[in-house]
C-alpha positions as CSV (number, residue, x, y, z in Angstrom):
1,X,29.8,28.4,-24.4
2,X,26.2,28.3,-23.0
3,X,26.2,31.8,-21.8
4,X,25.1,35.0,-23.9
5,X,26.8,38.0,-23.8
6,X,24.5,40.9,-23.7
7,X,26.1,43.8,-25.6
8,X,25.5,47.5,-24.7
9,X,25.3,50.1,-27.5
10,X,29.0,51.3,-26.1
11,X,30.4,47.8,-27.6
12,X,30.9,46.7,-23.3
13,X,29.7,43.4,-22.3
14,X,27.2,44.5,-19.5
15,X,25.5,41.5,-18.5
16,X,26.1,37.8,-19.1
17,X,22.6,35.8,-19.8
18,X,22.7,32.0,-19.6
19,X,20.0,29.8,-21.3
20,X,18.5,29.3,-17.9
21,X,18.5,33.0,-17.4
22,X,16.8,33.8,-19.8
23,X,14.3,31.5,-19.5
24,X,13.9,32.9,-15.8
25,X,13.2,36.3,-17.5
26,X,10.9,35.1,-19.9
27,X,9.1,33.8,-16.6
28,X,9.3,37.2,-15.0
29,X,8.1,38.9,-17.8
30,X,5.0,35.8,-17.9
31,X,4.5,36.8,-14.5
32,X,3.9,40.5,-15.2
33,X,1.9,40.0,-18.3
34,X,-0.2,37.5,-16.2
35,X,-1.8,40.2,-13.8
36,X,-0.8,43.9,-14.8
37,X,-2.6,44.7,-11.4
38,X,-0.6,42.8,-9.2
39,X,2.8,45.2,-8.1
40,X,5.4,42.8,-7.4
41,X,8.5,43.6,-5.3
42,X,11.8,43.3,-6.7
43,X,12.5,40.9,-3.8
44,X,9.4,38.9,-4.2
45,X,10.2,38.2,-8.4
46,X,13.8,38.1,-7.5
47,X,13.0,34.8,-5.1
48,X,10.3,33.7,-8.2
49,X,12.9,33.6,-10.8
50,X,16.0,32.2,-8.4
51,X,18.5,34.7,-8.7
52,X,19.6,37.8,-7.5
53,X,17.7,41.4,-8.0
54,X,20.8,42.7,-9.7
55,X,21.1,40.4,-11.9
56,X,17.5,40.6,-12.0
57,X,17.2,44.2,-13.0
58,X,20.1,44.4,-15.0
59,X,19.2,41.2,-17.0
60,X,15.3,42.2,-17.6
61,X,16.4,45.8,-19.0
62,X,19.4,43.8,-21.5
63,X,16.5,41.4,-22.5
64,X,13.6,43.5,-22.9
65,X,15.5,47.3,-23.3
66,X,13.4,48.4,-20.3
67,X,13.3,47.9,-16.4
68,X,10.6,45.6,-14.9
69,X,8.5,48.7,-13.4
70,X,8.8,50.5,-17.1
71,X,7.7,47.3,-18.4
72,X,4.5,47.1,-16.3
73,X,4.1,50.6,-16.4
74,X,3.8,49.9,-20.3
75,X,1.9,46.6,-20.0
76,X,-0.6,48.4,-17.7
77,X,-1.6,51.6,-20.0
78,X,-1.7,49.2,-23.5
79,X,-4.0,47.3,-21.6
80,X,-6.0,50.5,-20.5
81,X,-5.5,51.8,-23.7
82,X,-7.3,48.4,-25.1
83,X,-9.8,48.6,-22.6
84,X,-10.6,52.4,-23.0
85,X,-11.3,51.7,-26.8
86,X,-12.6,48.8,-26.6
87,X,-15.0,48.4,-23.7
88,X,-17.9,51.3,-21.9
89,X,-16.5,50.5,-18.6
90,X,-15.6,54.0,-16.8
91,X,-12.4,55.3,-16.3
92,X,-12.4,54.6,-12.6
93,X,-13.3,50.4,-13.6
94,X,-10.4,50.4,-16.2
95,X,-7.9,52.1,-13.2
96,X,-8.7,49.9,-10.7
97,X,-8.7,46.8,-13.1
98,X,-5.4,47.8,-13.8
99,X,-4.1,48.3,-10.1
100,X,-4.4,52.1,-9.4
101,X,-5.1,53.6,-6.5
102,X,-6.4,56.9,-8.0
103,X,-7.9,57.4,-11.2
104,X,-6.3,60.7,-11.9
105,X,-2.9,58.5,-11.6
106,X,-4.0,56.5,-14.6
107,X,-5.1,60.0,-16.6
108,X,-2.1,61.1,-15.8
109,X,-0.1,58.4,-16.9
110,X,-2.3,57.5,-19.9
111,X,-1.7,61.3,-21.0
112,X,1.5,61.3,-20.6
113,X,2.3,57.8,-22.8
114,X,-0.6,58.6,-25.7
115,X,-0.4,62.4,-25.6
116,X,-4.6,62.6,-24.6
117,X,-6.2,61.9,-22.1
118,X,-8.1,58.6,-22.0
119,X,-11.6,60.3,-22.2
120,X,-10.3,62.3,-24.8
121,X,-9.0,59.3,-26.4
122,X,-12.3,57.6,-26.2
123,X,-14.2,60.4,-27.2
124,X,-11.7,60.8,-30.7
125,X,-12.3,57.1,-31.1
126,X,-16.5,57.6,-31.3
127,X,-16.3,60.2,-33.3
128,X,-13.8,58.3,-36.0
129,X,-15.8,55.8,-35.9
130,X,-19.2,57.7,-36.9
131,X,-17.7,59.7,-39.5
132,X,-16.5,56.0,-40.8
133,X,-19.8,55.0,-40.7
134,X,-21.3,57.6,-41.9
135,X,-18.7,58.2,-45.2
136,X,-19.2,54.0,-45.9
137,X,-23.2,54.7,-45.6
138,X,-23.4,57.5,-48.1
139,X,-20.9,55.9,-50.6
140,X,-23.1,52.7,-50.1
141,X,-26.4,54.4,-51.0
């Protein structure tokens, strides 16, 4: 009665979630927002959340519709993504904020999830925002 059934697309029970479950999740998923830099093992949140890494795994990707390294993965490049617009901190700050080793891993990666670069990114971002300014000075005159 206290227990959720998490329902795949195929109709199939998959995972059952208890209240306390997924309330242990919502901790993992804390945990990971908390520090995007920090890579946890799946042992080490396993032990964090008290239960066990299956049901760990397979409970985080019926929750959130992603596994937990997807989910940083993702958590990692918006907050790159946030910092490359919103900050004149150079690529190589923003990838080691954000726990890479090597800068052309966070490129990479950034490329691959918003389809430019991130200094291609930035350098799109500038120019909007001039020609913005630029249009809402000349209507303004």
């Amino acid at each position: 009665m206290g227990t959720k059934r998490i329902i795949s697309s195929f109709g199939q029970s998959r995972v059952r979630l208890s209240p306390y479950d997924m309330e242990c999740l919502q901790k993992v998923r804390a945990l990971i927002d908390a520090n995007v830099a920090r890579h946890h093992s799946i042992r080490e949140i396993a032990l964090y959340a008290g239960m066990s890494t299956t049901k760990l795994k397979d409970g985080f990707k019926e929750l959130y519709g992603m596994g937990l390294y997807h989910y940083l993965k993702k958590q990692r490049l918006e907050k790159g993504k946030y910092l490359v617009e919103n900050t004149d901190k150079t690529l190589w700050e923003i990838s080691r904020s954000l726990g890479y080793k090597h800068v052309c891993n966070f490129i990479t990666a950034f490329k691959k999830e918003f389809g430019k670069s991130p200094g291609l990114w930035r350098s799109r971002l500038i120019m909007w925002l001039i020609h913005f300014y630029y249009l809402e000075f000349i209507f303004s005159i």
